[in-house]
Every structure is written in C-alpha cells, then in structure tokens.
MDTraj code that builds the backbone (N, CA, C; nanometers):
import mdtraj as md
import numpy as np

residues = "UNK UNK UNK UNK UNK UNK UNK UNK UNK UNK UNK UNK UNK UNK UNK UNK UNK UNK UNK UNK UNK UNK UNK UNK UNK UNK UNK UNK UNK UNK UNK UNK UNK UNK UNK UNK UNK UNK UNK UNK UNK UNK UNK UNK UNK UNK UNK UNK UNK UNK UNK UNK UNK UNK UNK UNK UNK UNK UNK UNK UNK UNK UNK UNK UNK UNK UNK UNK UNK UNK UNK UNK UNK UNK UNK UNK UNK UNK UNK UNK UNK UNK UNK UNK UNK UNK UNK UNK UNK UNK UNK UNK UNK UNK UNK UNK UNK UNK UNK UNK UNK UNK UNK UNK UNK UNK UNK UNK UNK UNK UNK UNK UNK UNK UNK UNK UNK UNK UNK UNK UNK UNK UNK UNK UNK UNK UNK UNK UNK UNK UNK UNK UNK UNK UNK UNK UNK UNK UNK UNK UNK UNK UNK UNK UNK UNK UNK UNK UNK UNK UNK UNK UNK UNK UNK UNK UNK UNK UNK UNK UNK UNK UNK UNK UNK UNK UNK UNK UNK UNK UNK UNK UNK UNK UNK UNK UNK UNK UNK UNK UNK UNK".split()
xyz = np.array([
    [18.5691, 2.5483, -5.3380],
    [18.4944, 2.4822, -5.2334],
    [18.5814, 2.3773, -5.1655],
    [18.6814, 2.3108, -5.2036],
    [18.7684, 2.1929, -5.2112],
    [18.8545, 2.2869, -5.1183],
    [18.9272, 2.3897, -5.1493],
    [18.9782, 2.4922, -5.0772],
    [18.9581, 2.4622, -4.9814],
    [18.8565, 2.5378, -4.9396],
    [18.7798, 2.5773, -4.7815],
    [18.7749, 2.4577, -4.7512],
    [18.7137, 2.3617, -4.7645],
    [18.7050, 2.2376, -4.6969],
    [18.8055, 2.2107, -4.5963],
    [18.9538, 2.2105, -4.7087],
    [19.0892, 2.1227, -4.6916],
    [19.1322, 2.2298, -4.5616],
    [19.0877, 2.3725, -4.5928],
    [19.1671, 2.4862, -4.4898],
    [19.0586, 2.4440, -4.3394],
    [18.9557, 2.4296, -4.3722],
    [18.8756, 2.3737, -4.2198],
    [18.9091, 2.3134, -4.1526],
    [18.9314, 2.1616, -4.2494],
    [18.9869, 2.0617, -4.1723],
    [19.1282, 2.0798, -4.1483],
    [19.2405, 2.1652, -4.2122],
    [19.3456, 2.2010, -4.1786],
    [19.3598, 2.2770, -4.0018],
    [19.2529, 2.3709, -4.0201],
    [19.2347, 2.4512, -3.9023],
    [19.2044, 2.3264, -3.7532],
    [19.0978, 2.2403, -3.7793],
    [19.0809, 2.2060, -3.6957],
    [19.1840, 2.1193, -3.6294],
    [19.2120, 2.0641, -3.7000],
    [19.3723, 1.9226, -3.6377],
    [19.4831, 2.0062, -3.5785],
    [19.4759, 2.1621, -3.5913],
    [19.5895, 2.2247, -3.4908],
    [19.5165, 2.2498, -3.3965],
    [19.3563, 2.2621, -3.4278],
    [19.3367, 2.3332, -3.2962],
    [19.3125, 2.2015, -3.1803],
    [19.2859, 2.0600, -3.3066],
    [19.3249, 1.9646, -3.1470],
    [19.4622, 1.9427, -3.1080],
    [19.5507, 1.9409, -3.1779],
    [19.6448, 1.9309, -3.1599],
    [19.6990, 2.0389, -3.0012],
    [19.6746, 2.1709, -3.0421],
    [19.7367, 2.2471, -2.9227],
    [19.6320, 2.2056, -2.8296],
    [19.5217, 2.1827, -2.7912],
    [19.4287, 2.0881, -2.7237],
    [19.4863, 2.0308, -2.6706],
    [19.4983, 1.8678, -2.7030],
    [19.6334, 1.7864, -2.6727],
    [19.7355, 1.7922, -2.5707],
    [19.7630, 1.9064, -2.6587],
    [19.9297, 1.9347, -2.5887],
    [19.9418, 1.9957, -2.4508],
    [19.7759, 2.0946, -2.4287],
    [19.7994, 2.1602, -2.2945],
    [19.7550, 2.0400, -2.1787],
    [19.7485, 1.9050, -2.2217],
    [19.7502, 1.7931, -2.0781],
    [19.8832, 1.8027, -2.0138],
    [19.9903, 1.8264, -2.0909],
    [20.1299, 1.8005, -2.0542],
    [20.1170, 1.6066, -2.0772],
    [20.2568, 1.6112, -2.0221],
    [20.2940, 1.4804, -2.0041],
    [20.3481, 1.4459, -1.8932],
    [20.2789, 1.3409, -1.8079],
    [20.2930, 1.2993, -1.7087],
    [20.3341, 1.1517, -1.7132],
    [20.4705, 1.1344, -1.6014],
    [20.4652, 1.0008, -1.6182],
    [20.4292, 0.9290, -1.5005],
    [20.4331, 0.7946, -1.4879],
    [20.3616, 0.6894, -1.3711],
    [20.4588, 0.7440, -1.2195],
    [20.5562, 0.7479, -1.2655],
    [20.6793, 0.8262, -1.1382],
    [20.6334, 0.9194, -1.0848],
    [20.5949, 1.0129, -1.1778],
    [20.5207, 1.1794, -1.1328],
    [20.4577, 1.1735, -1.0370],
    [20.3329, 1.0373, -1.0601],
    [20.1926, 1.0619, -1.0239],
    [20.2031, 0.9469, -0.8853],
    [20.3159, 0.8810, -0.8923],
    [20.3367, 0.8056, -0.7394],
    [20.4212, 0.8725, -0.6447],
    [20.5188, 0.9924, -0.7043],
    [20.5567, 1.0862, -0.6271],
    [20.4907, 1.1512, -0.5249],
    [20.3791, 1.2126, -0.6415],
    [20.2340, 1.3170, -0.5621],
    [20.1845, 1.2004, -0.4644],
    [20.1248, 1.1075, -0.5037],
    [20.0410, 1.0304, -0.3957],
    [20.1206, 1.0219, -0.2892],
    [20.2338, 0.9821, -0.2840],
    [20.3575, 0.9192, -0.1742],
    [20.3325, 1.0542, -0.0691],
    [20.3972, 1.1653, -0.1234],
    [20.3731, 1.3249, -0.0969],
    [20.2679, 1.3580, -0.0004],
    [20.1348, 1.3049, -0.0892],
    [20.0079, 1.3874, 0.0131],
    [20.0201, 1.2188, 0.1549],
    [20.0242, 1.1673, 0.1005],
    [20.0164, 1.0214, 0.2207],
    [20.0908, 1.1042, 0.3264],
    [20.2088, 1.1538, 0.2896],
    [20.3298, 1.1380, 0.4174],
    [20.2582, 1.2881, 0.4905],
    [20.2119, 1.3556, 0.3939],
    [20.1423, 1.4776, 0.4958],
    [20.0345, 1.4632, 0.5697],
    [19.9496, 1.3345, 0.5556],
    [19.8231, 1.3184, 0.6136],
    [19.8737, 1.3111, 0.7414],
    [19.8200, 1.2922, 0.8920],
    [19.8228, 1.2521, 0.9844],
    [19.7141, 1.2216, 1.0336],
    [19.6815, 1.0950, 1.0654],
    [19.5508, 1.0513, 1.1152],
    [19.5484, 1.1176, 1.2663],
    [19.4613, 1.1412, 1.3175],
    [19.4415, 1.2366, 1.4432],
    [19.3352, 1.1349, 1.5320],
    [19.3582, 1.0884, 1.5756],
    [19.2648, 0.9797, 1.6976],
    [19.2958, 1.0459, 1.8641],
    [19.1785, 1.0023, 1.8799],
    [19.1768, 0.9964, 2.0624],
    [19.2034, 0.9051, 2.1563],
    [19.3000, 0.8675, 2.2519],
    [19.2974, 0.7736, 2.3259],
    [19.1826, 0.7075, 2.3802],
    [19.1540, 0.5715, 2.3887],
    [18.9956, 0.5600, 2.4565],
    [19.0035, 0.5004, 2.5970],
    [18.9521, 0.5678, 2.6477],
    [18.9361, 0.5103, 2.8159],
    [18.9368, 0.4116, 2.8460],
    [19.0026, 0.3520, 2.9459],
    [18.9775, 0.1936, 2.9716],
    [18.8023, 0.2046, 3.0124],
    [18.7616, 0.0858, 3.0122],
    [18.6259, 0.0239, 3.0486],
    [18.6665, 0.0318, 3.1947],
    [18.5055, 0.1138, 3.2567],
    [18.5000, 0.1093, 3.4091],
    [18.4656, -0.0711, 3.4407],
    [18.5289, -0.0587, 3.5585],
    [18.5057, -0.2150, 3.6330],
    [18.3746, -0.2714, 3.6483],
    [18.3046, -0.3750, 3.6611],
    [18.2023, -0.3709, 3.6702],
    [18.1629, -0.4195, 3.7981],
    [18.0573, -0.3546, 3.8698],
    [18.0528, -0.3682, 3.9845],
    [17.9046, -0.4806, 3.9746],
    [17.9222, -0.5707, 4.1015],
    [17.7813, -0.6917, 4.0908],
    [17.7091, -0.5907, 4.2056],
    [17.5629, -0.5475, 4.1723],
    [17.4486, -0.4981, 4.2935],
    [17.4190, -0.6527, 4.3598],
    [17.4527, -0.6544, 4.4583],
    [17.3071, -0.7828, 4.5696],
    [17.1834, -0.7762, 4.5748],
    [17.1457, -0.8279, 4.5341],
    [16.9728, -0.8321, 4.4878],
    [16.8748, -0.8995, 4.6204],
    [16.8634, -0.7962, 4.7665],
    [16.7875, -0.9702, 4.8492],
    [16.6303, -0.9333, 4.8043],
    [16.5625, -1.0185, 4.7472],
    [16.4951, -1.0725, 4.7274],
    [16.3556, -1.0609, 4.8392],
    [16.3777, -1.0930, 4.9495],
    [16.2996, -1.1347, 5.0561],
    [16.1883, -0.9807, 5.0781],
    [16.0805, -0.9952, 5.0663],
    [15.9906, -0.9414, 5.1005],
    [15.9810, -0.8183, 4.9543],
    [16.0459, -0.8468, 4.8410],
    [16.0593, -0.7526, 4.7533],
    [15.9561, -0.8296, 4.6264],
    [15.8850, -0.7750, 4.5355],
    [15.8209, -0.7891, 4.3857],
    [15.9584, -0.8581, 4.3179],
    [15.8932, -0.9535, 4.2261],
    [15.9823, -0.9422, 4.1355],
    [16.0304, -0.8383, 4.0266],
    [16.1427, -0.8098, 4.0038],
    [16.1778, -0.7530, 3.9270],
    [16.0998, -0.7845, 3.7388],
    [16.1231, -0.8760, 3.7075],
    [16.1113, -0.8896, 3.5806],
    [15.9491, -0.9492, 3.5822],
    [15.8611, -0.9038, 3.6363],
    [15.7204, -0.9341, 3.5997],
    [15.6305, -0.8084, 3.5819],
    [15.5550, -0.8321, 3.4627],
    [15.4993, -0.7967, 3.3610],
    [15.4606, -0.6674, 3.4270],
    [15.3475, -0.6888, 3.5932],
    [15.3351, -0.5779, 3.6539],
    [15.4254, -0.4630, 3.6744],
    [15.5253, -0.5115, 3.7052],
    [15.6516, -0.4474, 3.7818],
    [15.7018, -0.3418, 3.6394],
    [15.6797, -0.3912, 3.5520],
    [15.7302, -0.3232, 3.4254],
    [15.6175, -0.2404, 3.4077],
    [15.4794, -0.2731, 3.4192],
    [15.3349, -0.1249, 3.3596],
    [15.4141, -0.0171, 3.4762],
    [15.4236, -0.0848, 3.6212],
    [15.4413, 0.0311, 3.6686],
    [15.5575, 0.1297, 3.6831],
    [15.6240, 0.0204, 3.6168],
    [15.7675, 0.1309, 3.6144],
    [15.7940, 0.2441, 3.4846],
    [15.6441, 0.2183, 3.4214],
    [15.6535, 0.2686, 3.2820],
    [15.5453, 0.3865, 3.3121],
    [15.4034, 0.3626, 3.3449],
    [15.3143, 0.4547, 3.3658],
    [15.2376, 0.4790, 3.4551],
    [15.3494, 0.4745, 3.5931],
    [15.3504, 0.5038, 3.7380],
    [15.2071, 0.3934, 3.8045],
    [15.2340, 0.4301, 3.9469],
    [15.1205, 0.3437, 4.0239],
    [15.0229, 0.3706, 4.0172],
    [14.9500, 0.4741, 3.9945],
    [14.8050, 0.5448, 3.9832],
    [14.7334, 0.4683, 3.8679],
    [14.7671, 0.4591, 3.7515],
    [14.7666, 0.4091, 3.6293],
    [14.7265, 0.2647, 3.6221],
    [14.8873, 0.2034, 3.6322],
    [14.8853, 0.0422, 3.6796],
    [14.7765, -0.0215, 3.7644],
    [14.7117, 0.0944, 3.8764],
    [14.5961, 0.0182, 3.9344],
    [14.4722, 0.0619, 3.9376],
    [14.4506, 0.1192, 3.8353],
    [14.3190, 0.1948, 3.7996],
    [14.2564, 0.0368, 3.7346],
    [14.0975, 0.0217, 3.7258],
    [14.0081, -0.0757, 3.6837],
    [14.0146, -0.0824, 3.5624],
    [14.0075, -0.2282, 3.5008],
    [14.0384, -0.2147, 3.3433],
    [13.8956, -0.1886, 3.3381],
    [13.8673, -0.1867, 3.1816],
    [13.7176, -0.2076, 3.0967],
    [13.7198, -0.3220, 3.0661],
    [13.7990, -0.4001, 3.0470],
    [13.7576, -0.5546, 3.0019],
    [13.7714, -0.6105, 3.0969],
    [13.7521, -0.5892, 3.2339],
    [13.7225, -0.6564, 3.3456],
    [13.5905, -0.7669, 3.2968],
    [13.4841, -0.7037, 3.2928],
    [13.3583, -0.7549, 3.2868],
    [13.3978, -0.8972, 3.1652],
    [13.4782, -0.8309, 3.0820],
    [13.4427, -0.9060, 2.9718],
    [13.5513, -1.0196, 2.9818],
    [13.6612, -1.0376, 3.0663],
    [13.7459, -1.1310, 3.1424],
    [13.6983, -1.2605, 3.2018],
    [13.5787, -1.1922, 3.2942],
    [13.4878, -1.2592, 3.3562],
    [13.3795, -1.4000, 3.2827],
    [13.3662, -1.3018, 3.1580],
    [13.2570, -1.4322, 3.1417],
    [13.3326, -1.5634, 3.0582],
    [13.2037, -1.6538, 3.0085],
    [13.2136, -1.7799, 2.9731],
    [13.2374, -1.7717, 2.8436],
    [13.3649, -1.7892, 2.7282],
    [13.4377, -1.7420, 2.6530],
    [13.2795, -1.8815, 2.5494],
    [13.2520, -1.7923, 2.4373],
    [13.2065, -1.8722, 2.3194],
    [13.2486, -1.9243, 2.2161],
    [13.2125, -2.0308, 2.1181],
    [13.3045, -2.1181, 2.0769],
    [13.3367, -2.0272, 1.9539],
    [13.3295, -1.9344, 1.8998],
    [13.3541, -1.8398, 1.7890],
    [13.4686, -1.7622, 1.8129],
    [13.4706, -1.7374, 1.9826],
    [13.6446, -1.6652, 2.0249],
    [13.7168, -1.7226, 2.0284],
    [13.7821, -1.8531, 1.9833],
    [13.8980, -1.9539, 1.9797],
    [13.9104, -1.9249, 1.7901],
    [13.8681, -1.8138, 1.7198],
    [13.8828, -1.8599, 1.6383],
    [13.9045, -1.7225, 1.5675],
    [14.0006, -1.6577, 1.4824],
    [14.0521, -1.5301, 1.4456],
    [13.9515, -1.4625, 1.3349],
    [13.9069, -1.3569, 1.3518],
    [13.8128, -1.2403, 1.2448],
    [13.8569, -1.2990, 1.1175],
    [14.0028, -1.2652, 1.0990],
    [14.0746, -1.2832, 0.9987],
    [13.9819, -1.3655, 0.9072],
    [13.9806, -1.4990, 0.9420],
    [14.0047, -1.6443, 0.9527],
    [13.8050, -1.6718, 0.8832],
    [13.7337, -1.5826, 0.9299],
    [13.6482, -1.5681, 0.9350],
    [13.5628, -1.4962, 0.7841],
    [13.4342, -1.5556, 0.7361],
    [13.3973, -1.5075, 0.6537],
    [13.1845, -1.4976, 0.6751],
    [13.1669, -1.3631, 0.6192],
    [13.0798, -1.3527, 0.6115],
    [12.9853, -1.3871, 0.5036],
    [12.9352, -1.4551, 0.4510],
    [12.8397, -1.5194, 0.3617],
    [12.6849, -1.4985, 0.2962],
    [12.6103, -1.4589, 0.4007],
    [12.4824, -1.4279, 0.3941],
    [12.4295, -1.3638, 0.5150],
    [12.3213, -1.2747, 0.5008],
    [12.2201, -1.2026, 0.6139],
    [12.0981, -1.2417, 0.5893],
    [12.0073, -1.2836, 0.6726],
    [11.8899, -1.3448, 0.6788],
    [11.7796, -1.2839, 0.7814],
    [11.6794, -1.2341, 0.7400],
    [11.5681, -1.1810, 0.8647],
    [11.5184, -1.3280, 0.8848],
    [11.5310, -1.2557, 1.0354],
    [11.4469, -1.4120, 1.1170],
    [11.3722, -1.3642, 1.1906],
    [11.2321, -1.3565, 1.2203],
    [11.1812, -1.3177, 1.3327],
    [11.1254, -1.1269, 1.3893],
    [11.1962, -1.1225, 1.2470],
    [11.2407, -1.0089, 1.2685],
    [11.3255, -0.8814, 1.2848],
    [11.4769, -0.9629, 1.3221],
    [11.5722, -0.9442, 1.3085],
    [11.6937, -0.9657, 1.2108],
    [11.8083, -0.9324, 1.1787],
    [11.8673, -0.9942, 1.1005],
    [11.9504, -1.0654, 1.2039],
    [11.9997, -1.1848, 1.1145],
    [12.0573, -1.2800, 1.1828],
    [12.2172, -1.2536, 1.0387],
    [12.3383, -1.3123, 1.0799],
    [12.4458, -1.2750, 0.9590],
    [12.4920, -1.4449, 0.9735],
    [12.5395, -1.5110, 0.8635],
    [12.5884, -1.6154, 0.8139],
    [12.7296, -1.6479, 0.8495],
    [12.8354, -1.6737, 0.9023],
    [12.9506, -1.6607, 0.8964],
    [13.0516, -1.7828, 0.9095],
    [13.0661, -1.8093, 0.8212],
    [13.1456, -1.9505, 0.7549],
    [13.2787, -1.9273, 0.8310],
    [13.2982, -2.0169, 0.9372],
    [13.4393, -2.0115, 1.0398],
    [13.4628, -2.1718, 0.9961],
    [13.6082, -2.2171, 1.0605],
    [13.6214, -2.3464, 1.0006],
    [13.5553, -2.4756, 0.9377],
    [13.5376, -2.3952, 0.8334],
    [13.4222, -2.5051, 0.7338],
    [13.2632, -2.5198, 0.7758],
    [13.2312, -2.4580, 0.9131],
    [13.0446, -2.4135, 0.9527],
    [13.0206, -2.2818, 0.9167],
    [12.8918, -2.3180, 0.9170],
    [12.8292, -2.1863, 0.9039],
    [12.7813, -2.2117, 1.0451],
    [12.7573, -2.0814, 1.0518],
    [12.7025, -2.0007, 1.1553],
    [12.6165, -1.8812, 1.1833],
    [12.5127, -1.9206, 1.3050],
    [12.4377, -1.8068, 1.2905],
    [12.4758, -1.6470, 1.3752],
    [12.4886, -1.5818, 1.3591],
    [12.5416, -1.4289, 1.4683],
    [12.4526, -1.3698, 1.4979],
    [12.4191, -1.3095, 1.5911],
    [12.3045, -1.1963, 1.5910],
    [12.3821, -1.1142, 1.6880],
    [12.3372, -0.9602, 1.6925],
    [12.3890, -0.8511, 1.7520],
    [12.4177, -0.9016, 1.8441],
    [12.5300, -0.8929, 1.9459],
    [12.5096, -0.9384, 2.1104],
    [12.6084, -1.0727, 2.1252],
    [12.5990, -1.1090, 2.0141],
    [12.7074, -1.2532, 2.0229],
    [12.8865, -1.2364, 2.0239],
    [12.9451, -1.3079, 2.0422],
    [13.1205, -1.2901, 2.0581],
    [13.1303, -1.3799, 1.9956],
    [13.2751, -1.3341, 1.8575],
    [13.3412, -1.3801, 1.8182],
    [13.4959, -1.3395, 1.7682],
    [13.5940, -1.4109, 1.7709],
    [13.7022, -1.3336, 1.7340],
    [13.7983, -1.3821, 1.8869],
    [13.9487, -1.3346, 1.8487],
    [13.9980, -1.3913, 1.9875],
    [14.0364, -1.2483, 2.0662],
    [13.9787, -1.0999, 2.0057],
    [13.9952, -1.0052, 2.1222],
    [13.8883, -0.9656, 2.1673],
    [13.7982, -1.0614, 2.2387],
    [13.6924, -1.0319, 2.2715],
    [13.5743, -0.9667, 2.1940],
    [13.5745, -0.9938, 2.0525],
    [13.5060, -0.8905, 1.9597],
    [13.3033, -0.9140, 2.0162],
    [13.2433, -0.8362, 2.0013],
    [13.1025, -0.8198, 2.0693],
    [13.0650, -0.7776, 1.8879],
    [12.9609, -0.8739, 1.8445],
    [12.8648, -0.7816, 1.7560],
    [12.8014, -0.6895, 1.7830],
    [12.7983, -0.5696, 1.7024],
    [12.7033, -0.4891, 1.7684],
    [12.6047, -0.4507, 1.6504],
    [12.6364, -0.4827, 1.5481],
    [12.5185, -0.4446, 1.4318],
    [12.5344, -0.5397, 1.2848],
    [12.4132, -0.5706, 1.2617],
    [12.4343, -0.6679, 1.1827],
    [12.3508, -0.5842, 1.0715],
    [12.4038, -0.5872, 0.9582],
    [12.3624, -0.4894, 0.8361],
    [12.3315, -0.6006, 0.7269],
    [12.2727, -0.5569, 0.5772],
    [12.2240, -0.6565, 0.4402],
    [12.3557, -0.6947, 0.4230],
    [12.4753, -0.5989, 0.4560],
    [12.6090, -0.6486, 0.3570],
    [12.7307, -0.6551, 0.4639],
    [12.7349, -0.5920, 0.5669],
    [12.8452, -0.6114, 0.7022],
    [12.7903, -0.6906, 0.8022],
    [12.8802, -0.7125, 0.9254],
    [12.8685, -0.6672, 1.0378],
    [12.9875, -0.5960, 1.1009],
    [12.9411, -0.5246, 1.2217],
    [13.0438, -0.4732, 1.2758],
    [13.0377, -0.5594, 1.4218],
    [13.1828, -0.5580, 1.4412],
    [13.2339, -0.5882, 1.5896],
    [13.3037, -0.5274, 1.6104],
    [13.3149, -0.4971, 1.7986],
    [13.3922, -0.3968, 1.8860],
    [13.4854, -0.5231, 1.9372],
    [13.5843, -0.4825, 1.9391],
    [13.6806, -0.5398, 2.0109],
    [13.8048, -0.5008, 2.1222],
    [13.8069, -0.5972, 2.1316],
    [13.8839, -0.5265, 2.3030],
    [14.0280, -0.5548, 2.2934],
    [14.1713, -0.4576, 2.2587],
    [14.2794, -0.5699, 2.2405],
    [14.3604, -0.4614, 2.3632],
    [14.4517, -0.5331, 2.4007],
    [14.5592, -0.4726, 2.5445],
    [14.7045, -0.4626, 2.4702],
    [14.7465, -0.3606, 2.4889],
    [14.9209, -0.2598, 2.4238],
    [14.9984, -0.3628, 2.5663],
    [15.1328, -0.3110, 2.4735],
    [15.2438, -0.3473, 2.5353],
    [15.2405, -0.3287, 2.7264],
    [15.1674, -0.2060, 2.7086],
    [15.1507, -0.1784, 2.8882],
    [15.0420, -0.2332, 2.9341],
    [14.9892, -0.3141, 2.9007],
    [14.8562, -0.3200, 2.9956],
    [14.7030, -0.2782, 2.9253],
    [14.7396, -0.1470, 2.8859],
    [14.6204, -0.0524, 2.8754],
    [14.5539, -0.1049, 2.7878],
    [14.3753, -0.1052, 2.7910],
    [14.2894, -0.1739, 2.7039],
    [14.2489, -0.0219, 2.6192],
    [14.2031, -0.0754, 2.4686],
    [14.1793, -0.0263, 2.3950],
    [14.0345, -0.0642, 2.3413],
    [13.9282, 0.0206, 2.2491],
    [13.8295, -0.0612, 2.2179],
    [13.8878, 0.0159, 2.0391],
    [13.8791, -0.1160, 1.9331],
    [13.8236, -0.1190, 1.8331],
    [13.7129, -0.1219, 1.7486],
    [13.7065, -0.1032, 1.6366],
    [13.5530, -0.1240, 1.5743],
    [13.6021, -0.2305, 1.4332],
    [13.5484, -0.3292, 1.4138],
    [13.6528, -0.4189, 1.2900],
    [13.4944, -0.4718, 1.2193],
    [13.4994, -0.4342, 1.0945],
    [13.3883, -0.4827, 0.9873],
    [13.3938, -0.5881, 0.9099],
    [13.2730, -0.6855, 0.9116],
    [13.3229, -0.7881, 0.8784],
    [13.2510, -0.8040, 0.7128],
    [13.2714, -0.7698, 0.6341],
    [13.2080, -0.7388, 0.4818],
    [13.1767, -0.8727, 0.3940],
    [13.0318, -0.8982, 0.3463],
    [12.9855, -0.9768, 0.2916],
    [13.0940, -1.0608, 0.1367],
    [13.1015, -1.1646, 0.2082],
    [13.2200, -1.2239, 0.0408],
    [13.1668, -1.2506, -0.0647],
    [13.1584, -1.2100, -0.1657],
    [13.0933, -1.2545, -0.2784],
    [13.1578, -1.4139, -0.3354],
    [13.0333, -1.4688, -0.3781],
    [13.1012, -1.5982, -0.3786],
    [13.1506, -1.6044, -0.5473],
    [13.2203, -1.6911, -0.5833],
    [13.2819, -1.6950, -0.7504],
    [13.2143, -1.8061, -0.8074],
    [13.2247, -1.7704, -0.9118],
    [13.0881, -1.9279, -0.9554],
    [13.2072, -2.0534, -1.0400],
])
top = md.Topology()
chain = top.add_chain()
for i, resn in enumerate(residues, 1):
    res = top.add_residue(resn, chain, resSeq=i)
    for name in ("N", "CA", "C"):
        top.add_atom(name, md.element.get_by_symbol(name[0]), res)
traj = md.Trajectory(xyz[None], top)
C-alpha cells in the first residue's frame, strides 16, 4: 500500500514538473522586445480636422418686428399659428377673483374631517395651521384646482396646469382623509 502511494505521488511531481516546463522561460528583455515590436507596428490613423467656418454677425432691425425671445414667439414657432391662437379653457378661470385657499399648494394641504351640514357634505381641510370649510364648487390649490366632489373619506379636485408650450391641461388630484396619530 506504501508502494502505490510513494509511485502516485512519484507519478504526479513529473507530471507537474513537465507541466512547468511547457511555460518555457521568458525573460524581462523578451517581453520588452515584443511590446517595443507591436508599438512600432501600430500606426495611429487620424483625420485632418477642418478649420472652423468664420462666423458671420446677422443684423437684427428690430423696428416693426415681435420680439424674438418672448414666450409667444417661441409657442408659435413650436406649434404653428393656428394653435398659438386658438382660445384657452382656463380663460374663464383667469378671469375670476382668485380665493384665499389658491395662494396655498394641495401638497401643503390636509384633509381632516367630512361633516353633513344642511344636507350636504361640507370636507375639513387643515391649510396653514386653519381649518377650513370646502364644499363642492370652492377653489383651492395654486393650479386653479375646483372641488368637484366631496366624499366620507376624499375629495377630489380638477385642476388646471399649462406645459412648456402654452397648452392647458385638466387634471383630477384626490385629496385623502389623514388619519390622525394619538
């Protein structure tokens, strides 16, 4: 058994051995030869680059022309004249007498309690440190938001917000009852 052992491990140390041996031997000279070698064969291959055209100044007269850089001048250069002067929808709502609840962000805003009054529900909504009463029909929020339904546990408001171009959009944004923490 001692035998076999000694002949195993005999076997194996040649077979690392010729292992080993097929790396060769290389020295640090060899291997800065080769690098030196492929370097000098590379050739970087670039394109000449054009000089920069001159720059020419346009004259801008002014007189009897739009300004260039106002807000209009940009809807219409984006989604033509037809567009740019079509009637908004928040015309109407431009118009009126802004309430003291639209100076003040949804966000920002919390709903608290719903209460029948009369008949109706009326919704609770705790804005900087007041409460407040809402009923369907009232504005609050700073994009024109309109209640339109006041529920036991929401309300909802429509709101009106305007894109980069101009164009008005209508939202729907829910305002969900906060549970209070004891």
């Amino acid at each position: 058994m001692m035998v076999a052992r000694f002949g195993l491990l005999r076997l194996t140390a040649w077979m690392l051995a010729l292992a080993l041996s097929a790396c060769g031997y290389t020295t640090e000279q060899e291997l800065r030869g080769f690098v030196d070698a492929e370097r000098a064969a590379l050739r970087p291959v670039s394109k000449a680059i054009p000089p920069p055209k001159p720059f020419e100044a346009a004259n801008y007269d002014e007189e009897g022309k739009p300004d260039p850089f106002s807000k209009q001048a940009f809807v219409q250069s984006m989604v033509g004249p037809s567009k740019a002067t079509k009637p908004s929808i928040a015309s109407p709502e431009l118009a009126r007498t802004k309430e003291p609840l639209e100076a003040i962000a949804l966000d920002s805003m919390a709903l608290v309690g719903v209460l029948a009054q009369e008949g109706r529900k009326v919704a609770l909504v705790r804005a900087d440190g007041k409460l407040h009463q809402i009923v369907p029909g009232a504005y609050m929020g700073q994009n024109m938001g309109k209640v339109t339904k006041v529920e036991d546990t929401r309300i909802t408001v429509r709101e009106m917000v305007q894109d980069d171009l101009g164009e008005w959009s209508v939202r729907s944004t829910i305002l969900k009852l906060q549970e209070m923490s004891k």
